[in-house]
C-alpha positions in Angstrom: -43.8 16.5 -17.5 -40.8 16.8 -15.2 -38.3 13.9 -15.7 -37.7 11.4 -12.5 -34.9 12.5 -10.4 -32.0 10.3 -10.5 -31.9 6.9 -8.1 -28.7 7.5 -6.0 -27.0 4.1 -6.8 -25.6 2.7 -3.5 -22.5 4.0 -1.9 -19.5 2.5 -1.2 -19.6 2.2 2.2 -22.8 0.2 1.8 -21.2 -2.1 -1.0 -18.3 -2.8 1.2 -20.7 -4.0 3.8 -22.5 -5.8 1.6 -19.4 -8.0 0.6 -18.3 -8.4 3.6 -20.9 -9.7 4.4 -21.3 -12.3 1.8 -17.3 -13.2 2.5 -17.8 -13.7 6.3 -20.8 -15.8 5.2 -18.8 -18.3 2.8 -15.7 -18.4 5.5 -18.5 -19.5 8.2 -19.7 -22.3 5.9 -16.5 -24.1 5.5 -14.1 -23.2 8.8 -12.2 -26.7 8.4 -8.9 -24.5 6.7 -8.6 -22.4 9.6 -9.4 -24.9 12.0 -6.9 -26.9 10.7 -4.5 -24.8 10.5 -5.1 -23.8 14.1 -5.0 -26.6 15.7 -1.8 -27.2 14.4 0.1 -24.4 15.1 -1.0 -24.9 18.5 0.4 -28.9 18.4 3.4 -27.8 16.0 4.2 -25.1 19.1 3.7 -27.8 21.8 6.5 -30.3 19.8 8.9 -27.7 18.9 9.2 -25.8 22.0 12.0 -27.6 23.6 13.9 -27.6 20.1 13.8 -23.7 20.5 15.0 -23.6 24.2 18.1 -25.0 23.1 18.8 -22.8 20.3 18.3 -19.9 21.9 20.6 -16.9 22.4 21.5 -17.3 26.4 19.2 -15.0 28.4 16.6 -15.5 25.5 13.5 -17.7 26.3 13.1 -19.6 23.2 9.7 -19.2 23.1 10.0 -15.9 21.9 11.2 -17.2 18.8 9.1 -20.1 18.6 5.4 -18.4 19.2 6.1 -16.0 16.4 7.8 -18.0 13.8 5.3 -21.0 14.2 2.2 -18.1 14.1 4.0 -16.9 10.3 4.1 -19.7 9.3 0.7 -20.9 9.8 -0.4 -17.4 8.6 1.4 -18.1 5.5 -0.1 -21.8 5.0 -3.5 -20.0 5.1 -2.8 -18.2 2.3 -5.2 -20.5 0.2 -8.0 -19.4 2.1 -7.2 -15.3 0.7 -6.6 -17.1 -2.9 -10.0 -19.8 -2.8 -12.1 -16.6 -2.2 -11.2 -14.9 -5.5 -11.0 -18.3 -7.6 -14.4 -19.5 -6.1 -15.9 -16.7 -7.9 -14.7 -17.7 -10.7 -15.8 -21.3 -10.5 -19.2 -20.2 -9.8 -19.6 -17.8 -13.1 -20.2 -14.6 -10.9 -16.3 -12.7 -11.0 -17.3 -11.1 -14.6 -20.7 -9.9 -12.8 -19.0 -8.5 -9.6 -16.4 -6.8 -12.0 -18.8 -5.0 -14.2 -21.0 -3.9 -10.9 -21.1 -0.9 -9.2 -18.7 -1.6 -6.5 -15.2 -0.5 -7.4 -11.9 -2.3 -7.3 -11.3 -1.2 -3.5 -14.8 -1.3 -2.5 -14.4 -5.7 -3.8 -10.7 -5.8 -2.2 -12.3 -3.9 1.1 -15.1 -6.9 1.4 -12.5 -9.7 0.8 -9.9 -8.4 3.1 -11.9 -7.4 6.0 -13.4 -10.7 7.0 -10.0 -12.8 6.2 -7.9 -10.1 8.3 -10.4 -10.8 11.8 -9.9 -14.4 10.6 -6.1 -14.5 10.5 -6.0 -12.1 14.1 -8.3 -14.8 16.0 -5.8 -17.1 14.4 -2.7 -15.5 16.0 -4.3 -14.9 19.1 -5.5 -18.6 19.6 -1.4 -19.2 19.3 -0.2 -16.6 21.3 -2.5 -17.2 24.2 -1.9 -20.9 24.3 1.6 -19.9 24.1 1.5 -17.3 27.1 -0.1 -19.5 29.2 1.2 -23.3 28.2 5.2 -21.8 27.7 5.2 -18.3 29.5 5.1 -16.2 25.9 5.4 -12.6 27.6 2.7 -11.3 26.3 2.0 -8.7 28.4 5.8 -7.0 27.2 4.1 -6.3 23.6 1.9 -4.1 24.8 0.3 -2.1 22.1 3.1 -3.2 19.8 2.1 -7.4 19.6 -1.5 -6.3 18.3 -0.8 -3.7 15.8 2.1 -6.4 14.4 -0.7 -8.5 14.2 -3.3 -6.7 12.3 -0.5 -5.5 10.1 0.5 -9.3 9.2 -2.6 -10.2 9.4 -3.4 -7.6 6.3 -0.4 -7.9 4.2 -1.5 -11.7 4.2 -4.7 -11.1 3.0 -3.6 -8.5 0.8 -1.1 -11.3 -1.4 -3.4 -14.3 -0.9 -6.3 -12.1 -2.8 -3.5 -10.6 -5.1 -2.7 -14.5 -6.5 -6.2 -15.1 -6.3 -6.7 -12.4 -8.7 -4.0 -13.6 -11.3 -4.4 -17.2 -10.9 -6.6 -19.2 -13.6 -6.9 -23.0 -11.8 -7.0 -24.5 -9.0 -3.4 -26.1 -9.9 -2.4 -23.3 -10.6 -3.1 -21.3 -7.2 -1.9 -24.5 -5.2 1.1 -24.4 -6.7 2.1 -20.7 -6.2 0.8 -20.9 -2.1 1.9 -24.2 -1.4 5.5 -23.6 -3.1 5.6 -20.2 -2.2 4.4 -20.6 1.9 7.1 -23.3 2.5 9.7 -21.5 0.6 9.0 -18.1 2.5 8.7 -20.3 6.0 12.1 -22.1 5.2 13.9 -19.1 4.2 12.6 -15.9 6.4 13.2 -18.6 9.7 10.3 -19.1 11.2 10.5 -22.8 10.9 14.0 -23.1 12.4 16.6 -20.2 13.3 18.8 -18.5 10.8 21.7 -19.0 13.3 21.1 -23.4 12.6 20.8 -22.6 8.8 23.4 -22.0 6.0 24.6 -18.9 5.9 22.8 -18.2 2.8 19.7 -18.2 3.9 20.8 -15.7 6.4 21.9 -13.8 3.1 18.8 -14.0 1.4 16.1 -14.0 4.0 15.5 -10.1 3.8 13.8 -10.7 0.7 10.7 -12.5 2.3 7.9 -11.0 4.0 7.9 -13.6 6.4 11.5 -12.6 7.8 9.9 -9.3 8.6 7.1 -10.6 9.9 9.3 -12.7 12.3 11.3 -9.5 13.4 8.6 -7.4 13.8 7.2 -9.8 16.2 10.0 -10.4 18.6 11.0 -6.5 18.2 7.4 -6.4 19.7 7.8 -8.3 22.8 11.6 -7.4 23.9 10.7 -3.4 22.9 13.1 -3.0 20.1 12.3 0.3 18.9 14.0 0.2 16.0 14.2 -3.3 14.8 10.0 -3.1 15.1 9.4 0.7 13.3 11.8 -0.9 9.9 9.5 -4.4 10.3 6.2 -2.5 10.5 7.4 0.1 7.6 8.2 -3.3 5.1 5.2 -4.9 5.8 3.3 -2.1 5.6 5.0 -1.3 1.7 4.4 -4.9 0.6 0.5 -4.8 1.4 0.4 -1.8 -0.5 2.3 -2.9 -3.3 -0.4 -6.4 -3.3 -3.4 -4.0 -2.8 -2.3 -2.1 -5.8 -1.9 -4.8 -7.6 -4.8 -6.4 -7.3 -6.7 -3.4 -7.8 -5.0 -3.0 -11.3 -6.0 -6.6 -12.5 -9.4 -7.0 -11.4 -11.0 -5.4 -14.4 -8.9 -6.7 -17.1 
């Protein structure tokens, strides 16, 4: 008798769908995180916004700085939503299962990632629009520059929200790294308030955080700083890849 031919198992575009899927799913179920967070970007914007004005370099609106810093920072703060998605799993007895399954460590990183970045774009864009048309953000002077930033930020913070997902082993635990590590990053990159207010330290140091990056990259967007936006872009694009691979190392051990 001839043997059976071989099932084709399915391929990895179809597992990626298939956890994306299941992702978008448990993000739909329980929007409250974003939501929150949305709302108060948009209120945080509304207070600070003045505050901004008057720190701003002469012949610079200070919404320029504002929009973006306030749209990092809430980024940041949503970093639990990245982590949740990876400890969840765990909660629920079913990481060990999706390890040992077919779908490799990019195919599971792919169908995390891909439903958190849209998540964290419609984020910025809810601030950025109510920040071009409440404060006179020019939006129109990012061009294709503003939206690329975007996705990119969007994507390195999904990238390191699912990389401390993947490491942490509580709930304690992953609270403490985002909530510590979000404030810190806001505080020092300054999104939250100017370097130019701050000690001159944190000026010093402020390099070191993806936010600071972040930050430039955006305003490089919208006054067409060629240069100031390529060096933002090339960071950010270095520390998702550096989170990817991480994460990808440590799912199966």
């Amino acid at each position: 008798m001839r043997p059976e031919p071989a099932t084709a198992g399915p391929t990895p575009a179809r597992l990626t769908w298939v956890m994306t899927r299941h992702t978008l799913v448990l993000l739909i179920r329980d929007p409250g995180t974003p939501l929150a967070y949305t709302v108060m970007s948009l209120v945080l914007l509304s207070v600070l916004h003045p505050v901004y004005d008057r720190l701003a370099t002469p012949g610079t609106p200070g919404i320029v700085q504002a929009a973006p810093g306030i749209a990092v920072m809430f980024t940041l703060l949503a970093l639990d939503v990245a982590g949740q998605l990876v400890l969840s799993e765990r909660t629920w007895n079913t990481w060990d299962r999706l390890r040992s399954g077919p779908a490799s460590p990019s195919t599971i990183l792919a169908g995390k990632a891909l439903p958190l970045v849209a998540l964290f774009l419609a984020q910025q864009a809810v601030l950025f629009l109510f920040a071009t048309a409440a404060f006179g953000f020019p939006l129109a002077a990012g061009t294709w520059r503003l939206p690329l930033m975007a996705a990119l930020w969007a994507t390195c913070v999904s990238a390191c929200g699912l990389a401390l997902g993947v490491h942490a082993r509580s709930q304690g635990q992953l609270a403490a790294a985002l909530d510590i590590g979000a404030l810190t990053i806001t505080c020092l990159s300054g999104c939250l308030v100017p370097l130019t207010v701050l000690p001159h330290w944190v000026s010093t140091v402020a390099p070191a955080t993806p936010g600071y990056w972040a930050l430039q990259g955006f305003q490089a967007a919208v006054t067409a700083n060629t240069d100031a936006y390529t060096h933002a872009t090339a960071v950010i694009t270095a520390i998702t890849t550096t989170a990817l691979l991480v994460s990808a190392r440590h799912i199966h051990r």
